[in-house]
N, C-alpha and C positions, 0 to 999 in steps of 0.2 A: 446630550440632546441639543440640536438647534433651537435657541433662542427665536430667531429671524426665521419666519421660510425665505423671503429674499432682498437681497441688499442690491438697492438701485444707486445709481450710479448715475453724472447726469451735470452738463454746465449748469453750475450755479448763477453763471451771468446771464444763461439765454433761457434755459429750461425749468426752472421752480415752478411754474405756473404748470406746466404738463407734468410734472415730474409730482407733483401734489393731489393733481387730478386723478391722474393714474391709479397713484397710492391708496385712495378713496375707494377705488370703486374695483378697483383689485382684492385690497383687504373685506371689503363688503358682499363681494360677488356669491350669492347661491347659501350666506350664512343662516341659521335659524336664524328663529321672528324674537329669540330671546336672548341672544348672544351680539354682541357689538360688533366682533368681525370673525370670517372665516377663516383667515388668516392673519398674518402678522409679518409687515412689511417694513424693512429697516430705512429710511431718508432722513438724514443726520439734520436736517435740520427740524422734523419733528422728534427726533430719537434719542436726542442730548442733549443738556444742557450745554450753556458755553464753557468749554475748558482751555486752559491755558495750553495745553500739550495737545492737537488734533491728532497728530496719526496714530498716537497707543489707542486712542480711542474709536478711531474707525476700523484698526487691525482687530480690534476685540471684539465689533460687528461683526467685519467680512469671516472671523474665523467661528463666528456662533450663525451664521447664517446657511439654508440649505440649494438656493440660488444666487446668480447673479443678472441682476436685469440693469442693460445699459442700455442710455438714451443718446442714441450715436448721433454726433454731429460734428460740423467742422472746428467748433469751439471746444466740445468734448475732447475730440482730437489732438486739438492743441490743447488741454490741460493738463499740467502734471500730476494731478489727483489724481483724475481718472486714470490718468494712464499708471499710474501706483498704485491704484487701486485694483485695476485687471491682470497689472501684472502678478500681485501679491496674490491675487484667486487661478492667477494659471498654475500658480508653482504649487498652491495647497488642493485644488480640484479639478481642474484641468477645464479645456475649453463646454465640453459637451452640458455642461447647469450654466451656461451662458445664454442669457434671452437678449433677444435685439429689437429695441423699437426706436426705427430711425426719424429725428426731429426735423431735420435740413443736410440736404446734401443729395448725394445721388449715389446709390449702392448698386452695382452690376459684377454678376458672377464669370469669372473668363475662366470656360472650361480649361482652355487649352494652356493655363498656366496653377490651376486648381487654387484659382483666389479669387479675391475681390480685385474687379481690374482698379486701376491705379486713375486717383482722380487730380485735379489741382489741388480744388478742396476736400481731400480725405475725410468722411464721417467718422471713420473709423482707428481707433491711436492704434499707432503704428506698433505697438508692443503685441498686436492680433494678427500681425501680417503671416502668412504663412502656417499659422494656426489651426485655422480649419479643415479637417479632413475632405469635406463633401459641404455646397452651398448648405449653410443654415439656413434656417428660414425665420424670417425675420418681419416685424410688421410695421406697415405706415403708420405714422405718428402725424406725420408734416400738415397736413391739415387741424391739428388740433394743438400746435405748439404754443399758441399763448393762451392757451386753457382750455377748460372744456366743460358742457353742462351735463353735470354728473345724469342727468335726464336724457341728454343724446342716445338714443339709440345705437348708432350706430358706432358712437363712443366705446360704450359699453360692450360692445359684440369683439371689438378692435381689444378691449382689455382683457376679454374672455379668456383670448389664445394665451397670454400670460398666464392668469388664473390658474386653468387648466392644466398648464404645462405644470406648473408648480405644485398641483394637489393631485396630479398622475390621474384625471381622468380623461374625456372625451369633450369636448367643447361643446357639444348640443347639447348632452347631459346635464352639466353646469350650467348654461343657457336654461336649459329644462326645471334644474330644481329653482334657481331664478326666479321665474316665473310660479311658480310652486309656493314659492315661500313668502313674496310678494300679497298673491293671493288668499295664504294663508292670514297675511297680516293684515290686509283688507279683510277678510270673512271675520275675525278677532274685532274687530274695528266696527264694524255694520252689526255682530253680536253685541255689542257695548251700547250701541247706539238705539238698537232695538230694545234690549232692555229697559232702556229709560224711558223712552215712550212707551210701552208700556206699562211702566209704573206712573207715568202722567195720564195715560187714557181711564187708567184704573183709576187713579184719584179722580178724575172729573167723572167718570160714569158714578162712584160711590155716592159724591157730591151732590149730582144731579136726583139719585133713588130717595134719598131723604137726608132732613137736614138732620136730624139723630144719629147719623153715620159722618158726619161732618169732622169728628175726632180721628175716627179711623182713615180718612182720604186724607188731611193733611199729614198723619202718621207715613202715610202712603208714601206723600209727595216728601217729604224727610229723607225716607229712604232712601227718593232715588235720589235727591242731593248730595248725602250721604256717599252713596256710591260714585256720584262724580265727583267730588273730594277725595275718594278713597283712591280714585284712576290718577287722581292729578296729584296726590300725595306718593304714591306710587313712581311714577315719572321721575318726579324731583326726586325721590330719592338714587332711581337707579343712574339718573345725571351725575347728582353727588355722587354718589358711589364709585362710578366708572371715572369720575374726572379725579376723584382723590386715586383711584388706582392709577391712573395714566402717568400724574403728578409723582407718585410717589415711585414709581416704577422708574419715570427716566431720573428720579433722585440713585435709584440705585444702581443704574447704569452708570450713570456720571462718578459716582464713587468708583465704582469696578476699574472705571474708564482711568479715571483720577491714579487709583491705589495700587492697581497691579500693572502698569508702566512700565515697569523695572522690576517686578518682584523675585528676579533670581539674586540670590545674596542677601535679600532683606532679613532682618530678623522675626522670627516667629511671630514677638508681641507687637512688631508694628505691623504685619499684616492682621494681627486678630483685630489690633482698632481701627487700622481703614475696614475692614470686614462689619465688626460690629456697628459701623453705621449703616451698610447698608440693609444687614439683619434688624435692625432697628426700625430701618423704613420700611421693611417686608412687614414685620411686626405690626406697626401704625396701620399700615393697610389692611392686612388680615382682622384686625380687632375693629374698624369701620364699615366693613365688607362680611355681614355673617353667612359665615361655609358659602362663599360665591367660587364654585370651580375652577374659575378660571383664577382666580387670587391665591387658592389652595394651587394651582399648579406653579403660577410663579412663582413661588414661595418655595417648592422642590426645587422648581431650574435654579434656581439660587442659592440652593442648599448644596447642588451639584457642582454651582459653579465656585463656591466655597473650598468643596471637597480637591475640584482639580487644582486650585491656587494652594492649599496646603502639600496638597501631595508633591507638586515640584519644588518647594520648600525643603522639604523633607521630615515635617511634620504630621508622620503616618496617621500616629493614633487619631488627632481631630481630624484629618480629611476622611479617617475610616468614620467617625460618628458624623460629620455630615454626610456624609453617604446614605449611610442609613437612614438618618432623617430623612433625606430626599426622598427614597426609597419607600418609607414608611405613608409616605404621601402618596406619592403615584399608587401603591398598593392600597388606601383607603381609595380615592380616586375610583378605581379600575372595580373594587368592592363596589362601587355603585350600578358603574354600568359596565358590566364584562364587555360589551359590544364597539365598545369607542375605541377606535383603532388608535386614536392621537393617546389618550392617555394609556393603552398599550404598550406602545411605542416607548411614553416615559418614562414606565415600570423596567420596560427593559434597558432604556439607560442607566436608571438610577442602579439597576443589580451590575451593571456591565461596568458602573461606576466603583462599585462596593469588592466585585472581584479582581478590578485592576491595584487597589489599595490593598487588600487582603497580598494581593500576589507581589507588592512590594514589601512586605513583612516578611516574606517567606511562611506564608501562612496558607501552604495550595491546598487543605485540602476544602479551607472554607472558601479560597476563588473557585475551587469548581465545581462544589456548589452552587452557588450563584453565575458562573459562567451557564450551566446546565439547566438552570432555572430561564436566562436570559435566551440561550440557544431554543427551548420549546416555546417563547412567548414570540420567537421571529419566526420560527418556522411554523408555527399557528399562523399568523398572518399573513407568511408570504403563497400559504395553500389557498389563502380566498382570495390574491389576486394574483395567479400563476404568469399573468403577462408583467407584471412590475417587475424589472432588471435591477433594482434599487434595491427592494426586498429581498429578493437572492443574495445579491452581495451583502447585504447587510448578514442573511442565515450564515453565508463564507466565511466571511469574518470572526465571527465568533465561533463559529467551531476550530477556526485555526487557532484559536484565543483562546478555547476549551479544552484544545490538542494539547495544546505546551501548559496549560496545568497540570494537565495529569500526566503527564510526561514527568513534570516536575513533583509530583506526588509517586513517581514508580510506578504507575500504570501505563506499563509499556504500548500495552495491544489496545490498550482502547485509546492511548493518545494517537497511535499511529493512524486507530478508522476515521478517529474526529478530524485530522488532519490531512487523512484522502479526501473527504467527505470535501471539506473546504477547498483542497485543491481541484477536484470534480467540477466543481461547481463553478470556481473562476475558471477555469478551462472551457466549459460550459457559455458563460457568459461572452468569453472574449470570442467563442466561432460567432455568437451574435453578431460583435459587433468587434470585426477585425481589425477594423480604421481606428479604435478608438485606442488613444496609448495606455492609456491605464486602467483599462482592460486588462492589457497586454501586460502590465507591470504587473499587476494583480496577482496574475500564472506565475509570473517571475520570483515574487514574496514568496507565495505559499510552496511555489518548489523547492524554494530555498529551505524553508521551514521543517517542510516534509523529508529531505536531504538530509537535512542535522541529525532527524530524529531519530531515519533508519543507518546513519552513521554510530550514534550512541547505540543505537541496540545491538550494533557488529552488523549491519549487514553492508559491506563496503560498496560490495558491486552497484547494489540499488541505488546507493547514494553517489556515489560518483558517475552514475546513468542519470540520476537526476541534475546532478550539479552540472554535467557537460548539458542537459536539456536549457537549463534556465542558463547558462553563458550562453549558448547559442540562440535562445531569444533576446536577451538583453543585450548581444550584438548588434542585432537588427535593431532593435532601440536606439540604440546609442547611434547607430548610424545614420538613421535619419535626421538627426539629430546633434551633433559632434559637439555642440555648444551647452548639451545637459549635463551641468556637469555631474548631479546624482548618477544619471545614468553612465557616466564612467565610472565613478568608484560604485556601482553595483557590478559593473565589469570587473574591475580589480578586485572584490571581492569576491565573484565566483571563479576569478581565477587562484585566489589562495586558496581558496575550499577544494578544488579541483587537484591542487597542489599537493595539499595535505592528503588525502587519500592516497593519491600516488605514490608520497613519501613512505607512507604504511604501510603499503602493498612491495614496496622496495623496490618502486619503478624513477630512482634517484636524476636518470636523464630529463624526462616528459616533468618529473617535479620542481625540478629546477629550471625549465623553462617557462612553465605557466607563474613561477615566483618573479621571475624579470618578468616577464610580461606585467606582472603587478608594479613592480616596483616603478619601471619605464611609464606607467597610467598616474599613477599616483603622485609619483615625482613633477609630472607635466602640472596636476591639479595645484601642487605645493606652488610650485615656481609660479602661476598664474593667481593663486591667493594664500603669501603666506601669512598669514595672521588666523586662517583656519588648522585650531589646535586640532581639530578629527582628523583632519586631513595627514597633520606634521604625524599623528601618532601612528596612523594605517602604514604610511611610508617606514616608519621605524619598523612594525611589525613585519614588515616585505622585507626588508633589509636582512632583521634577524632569521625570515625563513631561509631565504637565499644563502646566511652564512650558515646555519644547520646541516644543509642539504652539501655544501662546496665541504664543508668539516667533514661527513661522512662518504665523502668521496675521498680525502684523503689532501685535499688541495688547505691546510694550512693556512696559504698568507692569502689566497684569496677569503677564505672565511673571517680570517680578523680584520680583513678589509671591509668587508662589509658587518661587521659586528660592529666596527668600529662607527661608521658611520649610523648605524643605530644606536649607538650609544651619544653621541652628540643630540640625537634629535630629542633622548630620552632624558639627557640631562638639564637639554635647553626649558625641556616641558615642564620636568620638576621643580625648575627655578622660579618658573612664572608664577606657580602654584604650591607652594609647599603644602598646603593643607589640603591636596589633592592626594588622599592614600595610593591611588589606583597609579599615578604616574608616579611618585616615589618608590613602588616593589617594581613597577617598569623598569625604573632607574636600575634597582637591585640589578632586577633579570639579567639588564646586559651586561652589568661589571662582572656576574656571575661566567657570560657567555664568553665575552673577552680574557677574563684570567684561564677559564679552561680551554680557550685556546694557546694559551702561552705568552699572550701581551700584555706583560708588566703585573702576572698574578701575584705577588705579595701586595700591590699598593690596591690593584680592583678586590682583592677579598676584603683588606682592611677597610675600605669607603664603602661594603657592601654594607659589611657587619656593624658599621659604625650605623647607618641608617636604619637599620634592621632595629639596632638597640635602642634607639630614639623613640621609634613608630612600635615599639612593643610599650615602652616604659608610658605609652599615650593610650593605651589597650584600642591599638588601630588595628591588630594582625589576626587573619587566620591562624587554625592550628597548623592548617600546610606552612604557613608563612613563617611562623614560627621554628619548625622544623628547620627550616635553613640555616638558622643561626648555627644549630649545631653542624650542618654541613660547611657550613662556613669555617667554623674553630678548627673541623677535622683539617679541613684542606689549609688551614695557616699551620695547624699542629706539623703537619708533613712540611711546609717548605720548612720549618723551622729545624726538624729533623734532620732535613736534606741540608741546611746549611754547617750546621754542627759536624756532619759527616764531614 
């Protein structure tokens, strides 16, 4: 679940003052007369405490946040936040949740090069260049850049288009409930007001009837005192209230911000006690705040967000019980008011949260369970509003993520419809919107997905009709583009998939061609960053198909040629990492690959098996993995044989 619906963006040196206004009257926009805001808008300088370390803490925004809204100007432009900051949201969501409200400068669209034409003073940082498919549309600021009266008018019509954009309705609409709710709060108001004169007209006509009714009119006039104490005790408290939630809230971001930094490698119990403080502060706040909804739900997002910091730890069990917790929340939540699309929404993170835990247990049949659960609570929603693109892909998703459970539980035929279903659907969304890349990557995942699965179930043809579909979109990707470098190794990756079928099928020419082609993509990626271990390892993996395919053609020294050199890449990765099981049976594989080709098999079986006996004696191995050892004994048993001969 998004924490933020949007993270604004914005010179700290020119912009605070608009960039504050904004925030106000965005978050404010069209909210009930009983809730403090409609939304919920990230600007680090009301959203954090001060930390010593600023980017873990703004990365932990931009990555919980559901927009991006930048306050483009010439200073913006030249900053390196911002421009770290946009760039870090292209790579994770891509331009199209980018909102533009320009402060200073001068923004013009030049059809005839499909950008923004090129200024002295650039509003816009230079990391958007080339970016946009089609002009965005973008709104004047510049008149209101050193603030603005949260009462303007015209202010406010100007913040709408934000608003709006960000809560997927119509601008008059919000405009519309605006005014609605406004009204509401004034008829509430003139109700309150009325009452008491009334109870004072009462008291003085009692007054006036006689003076033996003089007990009962001051009682009167009591009352209504009474009740304006009771308005103004009221107030104060929901001040308090709301201000201790604010307080205690950005306490618990600043921890998060603070604690998970760095939390790959940490151990378990220092992430429970950076954690337990900010469960601490949830705590505080829930116990001052009785059953206020909105406290009850930050209390799940941060049960959630507990649960995601364990799980990449890889302390299953408590990221599966905060899950639950989370879960357990939004589900009382939603208990109230089935109708709340937002707390909807949470329930189905918090399940979407509990079955991605479960599914790192190897526990699918309880993720699909709850993927199944999650899957009907988005496609409820996305039926009441058939125009949201958002809600679709969100139904996509999860049934691709519903597919590969059951897939992974042996349900073949229903993993493969959940898995059309998802792939239909990105298909669906991207003829929408053809311009948009990821979109288009979207089609590319799920075909891939979809590819594996009817590979596993034997059916070759389809899968390799798929897998040459999504290479030949992810061509087109990558080409416009020659600088992504994901969308290269999505390329070398449908060419090993493409590879591998072929090899199956016993089509050994076409299989070892789409293997070099990996290898020549992959290599390029290495050479240009190598200190990326995914990278070094993909190339190993090319290398060993490559010697596979040359081995069964009968070509000998070129297969140990290239075994060999996956075996350098495999042993350089196991060195980095000993306590990495996954690269040390890599390591295995090749010394495996290389002695049965004939290079130097007495010394590669014995460093196989030496390894093997290490990472058993640690109970690190499968039972497959295990089986080697005896394959391994068998094949020294025979050279040993062989040399006695």
């Amino acid at each position: 679940m998004a924490l933020y619906d949007a993270f604004v963006s914005y010179s700290h040196a020119k912009d605070k003052p608009i960039a504050a206004a904004l925030q106000s009257v965005v978050q404010k926009l069209g909210k009930p007369w009983y809730r403090r805001r409609a939304l919920r808008v990230f600007r680090d300088d009301t959203s954090l405490s001060a930390t010593p370390s600023l980017w873990p803490s703004i990365e932990i925004a931009l990555g919980q946040s559901r927009y991006f809204l930048l306050l483009a100007s010439p200073e913006a432009a030249a900053s390196k936040w911002v421009n770290k900051e946009v760039a870090y949201w292209l790579d994770h969501n891509g331009v199209e949740t980018v909102l533009i409200g320009l402060t200073d400068g001068d923004l013009a669209w030049d059809d005839a090069v499909g950008d923004f034409a090129a200024r002295e003073h650039q509003p816009l940082p230079p990391v958007l260049a080339g970016r946009f498919p089609s002009e965005p549309k973008w709104v004047d600021l510049r008149p209101y850049r050193d603030g603005a009266d949260k009462g303007d008018a015209k202010f406010t019509e100007l913040a709408a288009d934000f608003a709006a954009a960000i809560r997927g309705m119509p601008k008059e609409d919000l405009l519309s409930q605006e005014v609605r709710q406004q009204r509401r709060a004034l008829t509430l108001a003139w109700t309150a007001a009325a009452s008491l004169l009334l109870f004072a007209a009462l008291a003085g006509w009692q007054w006036k009837a006689a003076v033996d009714n003089e007990r009962v009119a001051t009682e009167q006039k009591h009352i209504a005192e009474q009740q304006t104490d009771i308005a103004k005790a009221e107030t104060t408290r929901a001040e308090r209230n709301f201000g201790a939630a604010k307080s205690t809230i950005d306490a618990v971001v600043f921890d998060l911000a603070e604690g998970l930094m760095d939390v790959e490698g940490m151990r378990v119990e220092t992430v429970r006690r950076i954690l337990g403080r900010a469960e601490a502060a949830v705590g505080q706040l829930a116990s001052r705040i009785e059953g206020d909804p909105s406290v009850q739900r930050s209390q799940g997002a941060m049960f959630g967000v507990f649960s995601d910091a364990y799980l990449r730890i890889g302390a299953t069990e408590i990221a599966a019980d905060y899950a639950q917790r989370s879960t357990d929340i939004f589900r009382a939540l939603v208990a109230k008011d089935a109708n709340n699309t937002d707390w909807q929404r949470d329930l189905a993170h918090g399940l979407y949260q509990v079955a991605n835990v479960r599914r790192s247990q190897s526990d699918f049949a309880k993720a699909i369970v709850a993927f199944r659960e999650t899957l009907d609570i988005m496609r409820a929603i996305a039926a009441k509003a058939p125009n949201d693109t958002n809600w679709q892909r969100l139904v996509a998703v999860t049934a691709s993520s519903a597919g590969e459970a059951s897939m992974e539980t042996g349900d073949i035929k229903g993993g493969l419809s959940l898995l059309r279903e998802g792939f239909e659907t990105f298909k669906a969304l991207a003829v929408q919107h053809p311009d948009d890349s990821r979109r288009q990557r979207d089609v590319y995942v799920s075909s891939f997905k979809l590819s594996d699965a009817l590979n596993a179930d034997g059916d070759r043809e389809g899968a390799l009709a798929g897998y040459r579909e999504g290479l030949e979109l992810i061509r087109k990707l990558s080409a416009t583009n020659p600088d992504d470098t994901q969308w290269r190794r999505d390329v070398s990756s449908s060419l090993e998939r493409v590879g591998n079928v072929l090899r199956i099928q016993g089509d050994l020419a076409n299989a070892l061609a789409a293997y070099r082609e990996a290898v020549d993509i992959t290599r390029a990626l290495t050479t240009k960053d190598p200190d990326n271990r995914g990278w070094q390892r993909g190339l190993s993996v090319h290398l060993d198909k490559v010697g596979l395919v040359l081995q069964a053609q009968g070509d000998l020294a070129g297969a140990r040629t290239a075994f060999r050199q996956s075996l350098d890449i495999a042993r350089a990765l196991a060195a980095k990492d000993p306590e990495n099981t996954t690269w040390q049976t890599d390591l295995v594989t090749m010394l495996m690959r290389t002695a049965s080709a004939g290079d130097d098999p007495r010394a590669r079986w014995t460093e196989a098996h030496a390894i093997l006996t290490r990472l058993k004696s640690q109970g690190r191995l499968t039972q497959a993995e295990l089986a080697q050892i005896a394959e391994i004994e068998s094949e020294l048993a025979k050279l040993t044989q062989a040399t006695a001969q």
